[in-house]
Every structure is written in structure tokens, then in C-alpha cells.
TIBA-864399 format. One record per residue: x, y, z of N, C-alpha, C in turn; residue in one letter. Coordinates in steps of 0.05 Angstrom, whole numbers, plus 32768, in hexadecimal, padded with zeros to 4 digits. Layout:
N
+-------+--------+------+--------+---------+------+-------+--------+------+------+
| neast | nnorth |  nup | caeast | canorth | caup | ceast | cnorth |  cup | resn |
+-------+--------+------+--------+---------+------+-------+--------+------+------+
|     X |      Y |    Z |      X |       Y |    Z |     X |      Y |    Z |    A |
...
+-------+--------+------+--------+---------+------+-------+--------+------+------+
END
This chain:
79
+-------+--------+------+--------+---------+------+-------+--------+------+------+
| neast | nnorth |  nup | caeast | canorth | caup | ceast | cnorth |  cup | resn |
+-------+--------+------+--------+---------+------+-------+--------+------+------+
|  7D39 |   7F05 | 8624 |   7D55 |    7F03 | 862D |  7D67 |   7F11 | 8618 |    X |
|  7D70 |   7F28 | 861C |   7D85 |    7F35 | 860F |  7D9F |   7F1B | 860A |    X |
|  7DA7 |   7F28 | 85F1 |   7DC5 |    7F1D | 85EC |  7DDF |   7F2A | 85F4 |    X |
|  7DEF |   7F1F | 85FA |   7E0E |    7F36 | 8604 |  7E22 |   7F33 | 85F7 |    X |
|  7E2C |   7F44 | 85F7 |   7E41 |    7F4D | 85D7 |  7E56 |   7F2E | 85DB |    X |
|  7E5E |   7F2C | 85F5 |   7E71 |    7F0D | 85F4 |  7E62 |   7EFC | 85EC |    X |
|  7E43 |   7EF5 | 85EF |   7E31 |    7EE5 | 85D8 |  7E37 |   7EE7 | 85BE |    X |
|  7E34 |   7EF6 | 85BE |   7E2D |    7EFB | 8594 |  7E4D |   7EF9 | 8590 |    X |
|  7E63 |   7F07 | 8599 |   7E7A |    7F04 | 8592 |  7E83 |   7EE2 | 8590 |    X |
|  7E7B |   7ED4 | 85AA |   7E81 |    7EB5 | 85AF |  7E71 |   7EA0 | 8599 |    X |
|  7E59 |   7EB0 | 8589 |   7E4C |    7EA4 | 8578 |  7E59 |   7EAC | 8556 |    X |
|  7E5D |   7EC5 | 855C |   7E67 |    7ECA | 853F |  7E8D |   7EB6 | 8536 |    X |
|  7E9A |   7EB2 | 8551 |   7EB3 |    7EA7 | 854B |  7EA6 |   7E8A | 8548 |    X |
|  7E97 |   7E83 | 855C |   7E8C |    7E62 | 854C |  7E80 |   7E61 | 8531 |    X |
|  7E6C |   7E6F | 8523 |   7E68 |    7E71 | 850B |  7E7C |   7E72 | 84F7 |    X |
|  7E90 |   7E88 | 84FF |   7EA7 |    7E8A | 84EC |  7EBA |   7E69 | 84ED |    X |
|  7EC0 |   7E66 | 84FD |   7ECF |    7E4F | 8503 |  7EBD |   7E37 | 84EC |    X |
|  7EAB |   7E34 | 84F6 |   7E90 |    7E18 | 84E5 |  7E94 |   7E23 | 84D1 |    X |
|  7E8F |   7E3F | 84C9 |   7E91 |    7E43 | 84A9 |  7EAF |   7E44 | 848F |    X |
|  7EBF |   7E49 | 84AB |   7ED5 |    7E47 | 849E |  7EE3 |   7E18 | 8499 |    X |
|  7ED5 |   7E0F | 84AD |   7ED7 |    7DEC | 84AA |  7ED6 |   7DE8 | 848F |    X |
|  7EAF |   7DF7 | 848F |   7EA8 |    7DEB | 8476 |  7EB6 |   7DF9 | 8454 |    X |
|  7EB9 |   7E0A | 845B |   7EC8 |    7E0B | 8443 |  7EDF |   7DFB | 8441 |    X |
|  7EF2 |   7DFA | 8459 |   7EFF |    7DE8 | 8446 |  7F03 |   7DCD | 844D |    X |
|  7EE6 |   7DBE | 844F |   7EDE |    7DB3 | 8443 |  7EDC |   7DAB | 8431 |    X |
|  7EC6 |   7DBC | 8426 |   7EBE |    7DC0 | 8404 |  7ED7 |   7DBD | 83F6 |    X |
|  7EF0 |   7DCD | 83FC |   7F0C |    7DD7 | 83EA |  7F17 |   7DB1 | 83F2 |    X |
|  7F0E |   7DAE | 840A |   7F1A |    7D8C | 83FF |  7F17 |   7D7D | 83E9 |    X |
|  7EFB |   7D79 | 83F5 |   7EE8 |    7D64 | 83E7 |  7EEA |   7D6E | 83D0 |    X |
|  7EEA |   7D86 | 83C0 |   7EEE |    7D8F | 83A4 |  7F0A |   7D84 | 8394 |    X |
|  7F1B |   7D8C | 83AE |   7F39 |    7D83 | 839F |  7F3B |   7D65 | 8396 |    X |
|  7F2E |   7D50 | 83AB |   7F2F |    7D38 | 83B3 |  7F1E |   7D2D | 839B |    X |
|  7F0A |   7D33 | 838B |   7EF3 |    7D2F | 8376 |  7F0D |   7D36 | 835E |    X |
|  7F18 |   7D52 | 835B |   7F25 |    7D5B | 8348 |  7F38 |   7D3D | 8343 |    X |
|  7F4B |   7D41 | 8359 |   7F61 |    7D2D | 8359 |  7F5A |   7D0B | 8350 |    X |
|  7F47 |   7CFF | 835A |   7F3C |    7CEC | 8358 |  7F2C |   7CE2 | 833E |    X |
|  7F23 |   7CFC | 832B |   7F18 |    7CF3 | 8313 |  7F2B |   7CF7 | 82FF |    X |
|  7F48 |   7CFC | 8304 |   7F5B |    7D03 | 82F2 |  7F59 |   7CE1 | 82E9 |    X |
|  7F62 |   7CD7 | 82D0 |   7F68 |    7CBF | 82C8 |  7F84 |   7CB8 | 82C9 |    X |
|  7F95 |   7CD0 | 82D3 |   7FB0 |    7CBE | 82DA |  7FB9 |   7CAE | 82FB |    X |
|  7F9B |   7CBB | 830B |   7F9E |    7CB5 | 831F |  7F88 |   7C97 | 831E |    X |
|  7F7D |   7C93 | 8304 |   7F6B |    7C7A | 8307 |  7F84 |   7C65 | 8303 |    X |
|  7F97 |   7C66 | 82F1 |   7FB5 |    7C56 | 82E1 |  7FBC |   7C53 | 82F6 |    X |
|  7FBF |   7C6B | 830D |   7FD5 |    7C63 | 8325 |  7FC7 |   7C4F | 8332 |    X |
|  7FAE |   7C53 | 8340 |   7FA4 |    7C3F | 8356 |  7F9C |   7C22 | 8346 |    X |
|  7F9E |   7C25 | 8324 |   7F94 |    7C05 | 8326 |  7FB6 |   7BF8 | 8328 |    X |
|  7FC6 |   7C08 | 8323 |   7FE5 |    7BFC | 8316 |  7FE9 |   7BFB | 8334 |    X |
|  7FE2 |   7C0A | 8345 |   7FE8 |    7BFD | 836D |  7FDC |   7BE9 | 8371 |    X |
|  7FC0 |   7BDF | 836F |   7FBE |    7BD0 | 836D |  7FBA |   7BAA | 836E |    X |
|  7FCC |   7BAD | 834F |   7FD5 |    7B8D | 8347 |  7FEF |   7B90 | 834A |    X |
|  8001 |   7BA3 | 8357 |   801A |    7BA1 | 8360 |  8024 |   7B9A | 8375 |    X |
|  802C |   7B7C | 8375 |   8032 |    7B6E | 838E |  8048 |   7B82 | 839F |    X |
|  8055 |   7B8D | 839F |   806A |    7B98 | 83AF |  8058 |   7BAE | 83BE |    X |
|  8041 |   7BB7 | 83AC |   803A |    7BCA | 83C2 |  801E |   7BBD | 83D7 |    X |
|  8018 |   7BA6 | 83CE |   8007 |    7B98 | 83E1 |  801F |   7B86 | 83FE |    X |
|  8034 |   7B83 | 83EC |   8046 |    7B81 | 8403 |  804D |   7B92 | 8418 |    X |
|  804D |   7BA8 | 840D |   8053 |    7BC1 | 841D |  8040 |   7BC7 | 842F |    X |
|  8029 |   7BC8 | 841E |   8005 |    7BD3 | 8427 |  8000 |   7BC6 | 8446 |    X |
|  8002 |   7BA5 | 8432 |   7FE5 |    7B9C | 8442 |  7FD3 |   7B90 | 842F |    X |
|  7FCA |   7B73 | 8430 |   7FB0 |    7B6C | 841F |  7F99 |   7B7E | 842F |    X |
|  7F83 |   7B7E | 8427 |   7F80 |    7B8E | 8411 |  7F89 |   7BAF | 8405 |    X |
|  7F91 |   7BAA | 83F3 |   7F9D |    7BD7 | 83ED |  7F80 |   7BDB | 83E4 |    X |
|  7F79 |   7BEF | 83EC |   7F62 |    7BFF | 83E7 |  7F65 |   7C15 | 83E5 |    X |
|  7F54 |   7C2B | 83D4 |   7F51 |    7C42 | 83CF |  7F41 |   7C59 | 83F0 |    X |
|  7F4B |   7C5C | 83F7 |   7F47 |    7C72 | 840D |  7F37 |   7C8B | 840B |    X |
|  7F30 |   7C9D | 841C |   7F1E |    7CB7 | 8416 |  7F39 |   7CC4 | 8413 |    X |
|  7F48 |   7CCB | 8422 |   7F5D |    7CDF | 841F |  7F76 |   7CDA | 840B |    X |
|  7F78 |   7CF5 | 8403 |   7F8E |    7CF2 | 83EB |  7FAC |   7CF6 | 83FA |    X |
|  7FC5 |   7CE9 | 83F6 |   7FD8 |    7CF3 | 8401 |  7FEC |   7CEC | 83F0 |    X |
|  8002 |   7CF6 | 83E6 |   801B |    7CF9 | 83D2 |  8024 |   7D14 | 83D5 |    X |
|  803B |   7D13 | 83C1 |   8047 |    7D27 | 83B5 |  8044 |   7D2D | 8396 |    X |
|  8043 |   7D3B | 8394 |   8043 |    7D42 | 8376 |  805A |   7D57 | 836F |    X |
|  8072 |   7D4D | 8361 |   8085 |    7D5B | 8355 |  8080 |   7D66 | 8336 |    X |
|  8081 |   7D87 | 833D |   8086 |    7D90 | 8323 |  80A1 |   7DA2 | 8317 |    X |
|  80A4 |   7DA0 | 82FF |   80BC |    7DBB | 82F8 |  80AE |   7DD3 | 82EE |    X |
|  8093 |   7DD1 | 82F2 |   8088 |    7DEF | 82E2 |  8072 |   7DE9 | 82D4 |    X |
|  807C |   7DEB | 82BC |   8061 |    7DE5 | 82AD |  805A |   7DC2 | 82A8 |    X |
|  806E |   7DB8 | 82AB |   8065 |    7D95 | 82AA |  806B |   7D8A | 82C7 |    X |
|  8058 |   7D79 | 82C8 |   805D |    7D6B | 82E1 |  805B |   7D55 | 82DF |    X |
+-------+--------+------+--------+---------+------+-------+--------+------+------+
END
């Protein structure tokens, strides 16, 4: 059985597509490892916490999540 160019075309945009997921992917899960073994982000989640206002806010239990989400304000070279 021959292949037809709308085959291979319809296969090469799904490959690209899967290959382009997984990268960023990877560019997540890399950021998400980076961000997460910083030690000011260990200070932040234990100081969330034992802080009643934000379990008020939360929800018993606050727990640490897969996804990272904030802001980060900088002026340049310090942030």
C-alpha cells in the first residue's frame, strides 16, 4: 500500500505537534524543579503553612500543588 503526500503531510503535522507538547513539557517540568529547589521558595511554603489567615483563606488542608503560579516582581537586577 503506497503512502499519499496528504498521509505523510497529516503524519508529519501530528509528529510536529507531539514533539513540540513534549518539549514544553520538559521546559515545564525543568522550570517547576528549578523554581521549587530554590530555598526561598522552601521559607515561603513552610511560613504558608502555619499561617492561620492563609488556611483561612485556603482551606484546611493548604498543601503544596504540582503547578507553580505567582508573580514575581523585579527592578532589574534585584528582585
Amino acid at each position: 500500500m503506497a503512502r499519499t503526500s496528504a498521509g505523510i503531510t497529516a503524519l508529519s503535522i501530528v509528529a510536529a505537534l507531539l514533539g513540540l507538547a513534549g518539549f514544553m513539557g520538559v521546559v515545564y517540568v525543568g522550570c517547576s524543579h528549578f523554581l521549587k529547589s530554590n530555598p526561598a521558595y522552601d521559607e515561603a511554603v513552610a511560613i504558608a503553612l502555619i499561617d492561620p489567615l492563609v488556611q483561612e483563606t485556603l482551606g484546611v488542608p493548604v498543601r503544596e500543588g504540582f503547578f507553580i503560579n505567582g508573580e514575581v516582581h523585579s527592578d532589574g537586577m534585584d528582585s
